[in-house]
C-alpha positions in Angstrom: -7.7 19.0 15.7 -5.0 18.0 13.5 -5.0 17.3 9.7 -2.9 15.0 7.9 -2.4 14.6 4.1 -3.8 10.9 3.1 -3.4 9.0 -0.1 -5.8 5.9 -1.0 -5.5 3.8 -4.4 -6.9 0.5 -5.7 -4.1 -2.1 -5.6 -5.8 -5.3 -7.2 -8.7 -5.9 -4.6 -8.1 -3.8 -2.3 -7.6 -0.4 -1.5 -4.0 1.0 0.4 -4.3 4.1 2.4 -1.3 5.9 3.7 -1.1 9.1 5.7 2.0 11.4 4.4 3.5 13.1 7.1 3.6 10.1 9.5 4.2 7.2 7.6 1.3 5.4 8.6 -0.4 2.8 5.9 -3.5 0.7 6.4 -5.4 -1.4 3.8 -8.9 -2.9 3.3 -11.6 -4.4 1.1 -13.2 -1.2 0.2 -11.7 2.4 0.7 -14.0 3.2 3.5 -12.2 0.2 5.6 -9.0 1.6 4.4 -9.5 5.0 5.2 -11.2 3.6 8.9 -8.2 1.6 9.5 -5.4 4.5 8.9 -7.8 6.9 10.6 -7.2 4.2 13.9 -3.5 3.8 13.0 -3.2 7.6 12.9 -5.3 7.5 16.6 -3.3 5.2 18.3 0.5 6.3 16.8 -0.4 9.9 18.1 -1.9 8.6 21.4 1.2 6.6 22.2 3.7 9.7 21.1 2.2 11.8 23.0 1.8 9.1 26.3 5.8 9.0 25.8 6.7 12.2 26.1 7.6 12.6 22.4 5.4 15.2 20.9 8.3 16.9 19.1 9.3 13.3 17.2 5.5 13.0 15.9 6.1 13.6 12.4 8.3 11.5 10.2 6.8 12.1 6.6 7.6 9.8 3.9 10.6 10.6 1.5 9.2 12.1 -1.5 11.5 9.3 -3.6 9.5 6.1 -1.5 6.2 8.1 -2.3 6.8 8.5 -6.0 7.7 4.8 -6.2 5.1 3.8 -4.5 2.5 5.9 -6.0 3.4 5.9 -9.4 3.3 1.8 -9.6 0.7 0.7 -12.1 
């Protein structure tokens, strides 16, 4: 099983989730349905990558520039 590095903060009311290394974001109400809703983003991405024939273009992490701006907002 794979592992992926995944980021979750409050933003107002809700809580943003992103996975790292593929780029994939999700949000919800509380971080539980944030986290559930990137864990089914990360599912389905990797399910349809792999039905494709693309295994080797799987990973497309976030720049480290878009992450720091993104992270870092207050």
């Amino acid at each position: 099983m794979e592992s992926f590095t995944c980021l979750v903060k409050k933003e107002g009311n809700q809580y943003a989730s992103l996975c790292v290394e593929l780029d994939i974001a999700s949000c919800g109400k509380t971080k539980e349905e944030a986290v559930e809703g990137l864990k089914n983003g990360i599912e389905t991405y990797l399910e349809y990558m792999i039905s494709e024939g693309r295994k080797d273009e799987i990973y497309r992490p976030v720049p480290m520039k878009e992450l720091d701006e993104i992270w870092s907002k207050r």
